[in-house]
N, C-alpha and C positions, 0 to 999 in steps of 0.2 A: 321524175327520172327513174322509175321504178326500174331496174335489169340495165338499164340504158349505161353504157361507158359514157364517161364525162367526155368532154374534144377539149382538149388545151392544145393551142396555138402559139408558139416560143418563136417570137418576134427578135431576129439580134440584126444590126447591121452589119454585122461583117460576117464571113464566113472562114477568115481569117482562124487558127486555133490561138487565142492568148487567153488571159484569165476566164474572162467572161464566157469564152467556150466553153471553156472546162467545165464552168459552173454547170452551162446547161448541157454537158453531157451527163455529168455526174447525177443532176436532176431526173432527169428525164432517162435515165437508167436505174432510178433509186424509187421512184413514183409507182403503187399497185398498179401492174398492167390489166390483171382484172377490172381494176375500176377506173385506169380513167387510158386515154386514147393521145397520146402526144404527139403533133408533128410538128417541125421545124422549118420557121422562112429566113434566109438571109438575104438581105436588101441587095450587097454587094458581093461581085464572084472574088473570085481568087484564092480561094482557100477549101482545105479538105475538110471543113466540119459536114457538110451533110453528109459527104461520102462515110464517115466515119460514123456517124450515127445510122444511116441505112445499113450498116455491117452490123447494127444492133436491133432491128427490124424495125427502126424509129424511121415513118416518112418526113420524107423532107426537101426542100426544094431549093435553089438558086432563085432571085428574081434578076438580077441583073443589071440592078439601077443605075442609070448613070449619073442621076441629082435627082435630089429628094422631091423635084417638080417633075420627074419621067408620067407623067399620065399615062400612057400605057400600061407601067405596071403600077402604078395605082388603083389602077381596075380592075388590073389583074388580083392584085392583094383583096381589093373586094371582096369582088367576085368570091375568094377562095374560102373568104370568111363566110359569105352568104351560104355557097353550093357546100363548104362541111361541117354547118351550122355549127359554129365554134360557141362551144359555152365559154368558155376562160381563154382571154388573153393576155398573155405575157409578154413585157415587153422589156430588150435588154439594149442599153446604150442610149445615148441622148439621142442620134437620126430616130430610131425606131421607136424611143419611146414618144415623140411630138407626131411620127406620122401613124402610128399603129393607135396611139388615145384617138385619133380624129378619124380613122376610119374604121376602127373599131367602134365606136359610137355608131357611126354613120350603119355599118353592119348589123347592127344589130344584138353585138354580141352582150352577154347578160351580166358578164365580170371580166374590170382590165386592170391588172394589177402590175404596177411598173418598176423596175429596179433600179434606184437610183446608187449605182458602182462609185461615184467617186464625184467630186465637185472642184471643177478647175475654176481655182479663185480669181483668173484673170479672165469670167467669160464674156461676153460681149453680152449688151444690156438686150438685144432681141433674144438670144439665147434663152436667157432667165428669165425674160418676159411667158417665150413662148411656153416654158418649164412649166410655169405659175400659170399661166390661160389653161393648158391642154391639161394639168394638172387636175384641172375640176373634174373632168370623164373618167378621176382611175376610182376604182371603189378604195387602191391602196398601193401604195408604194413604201416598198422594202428597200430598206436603208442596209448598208453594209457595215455601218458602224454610228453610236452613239453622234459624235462629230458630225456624219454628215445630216443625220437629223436636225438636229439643232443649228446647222448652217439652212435647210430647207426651211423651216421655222420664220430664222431672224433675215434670211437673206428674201426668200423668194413666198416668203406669208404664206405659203403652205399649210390648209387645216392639221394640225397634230394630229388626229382624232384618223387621218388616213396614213399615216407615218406607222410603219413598224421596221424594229431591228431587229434582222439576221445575220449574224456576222458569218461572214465567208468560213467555210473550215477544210480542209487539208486532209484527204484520207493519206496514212502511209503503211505500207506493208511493214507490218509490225515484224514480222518473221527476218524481214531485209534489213530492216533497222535497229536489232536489239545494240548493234556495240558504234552506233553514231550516236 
């Protein structure tokens, strides 16, 4: 990849802004644009993240899904990964992380790295199944905290050896915050 910008592809399901936006705005505002190429899909409409990220000259798209079985835009997701030959994908929320490991595989792409945000202890046994199957295809999934590692471990036998923790962190304008 000599001169070559890396293509990372930041997979979220929603396009909603709640934490996990933020994450990937802050990301993908804070990553050498020199070196690497970021564009962003959200599975479901309704919310201003891509708008707000193209105001930061990050591409990025809507797909529009209406269930995670939409074939059309399954293709479409393809497709997008074949034709901007995506080196690195990322993927953020449980929808995106089970359907982005399976067609990211299927694509082609060479690293899928998934983020596992948080772990609802009441999930349904296909859930954590599908967690644990589709989990073979990530070269790595980033944990947001010690906790949920050690629940991916004992709950869903997750290799450790693909497990790392990044705990979420909080930029604050220090200048607005010295007397809170």
């Amino acid at each position: 990849m000599s001169g070559a910008k890396i293509k990372i592809l930041h997979l979220t399901a929603d396009s909603k802004i709640g934490g996990t936006e933020k994450n990937i705005i802050a990301l993908t505002a804070h990553l050498n644009k020199s070196r690497y190429e970021n564009m962003v899909v959200a599975l479901k409409p309704g919310g201003e993240l891509i708008e707000r990220l193209k105001e930061q000259g990050i591409k990025g798209q809507v797909l529009g899904m209406k269930s995670i079985l939409d074939t059309g835009k399954i293709f479409k997701l393809w497709k997008l990964m074949r034709t901007e030959k995506i080196d690195i994908l990322q993927t953020w929320l449980w929808h995106a992380d089970i359907l982005g490991r399976i067609i990211g595989c299927l694509a082609g792409v060479k690293v899928i790295v998934s983020s596992q945000r948080c772990l609802d202890l009441k999930s349904p046994a296909y859930k954590i199944w599908l967690n644990k199957w589709t989990s073979l295809w990530c070269d790595k999934i980033v944990c947001v905290s010690s906790q949920v590692r050690l629940k991916l471990v004992a709950r869903e036998k997750i290799q450790e050896s693909k497990l790392t923790v990044i705990h979420t962190g909080l930029e604050f304008d220090t200048d607005n915050n010295k007397n809170n």
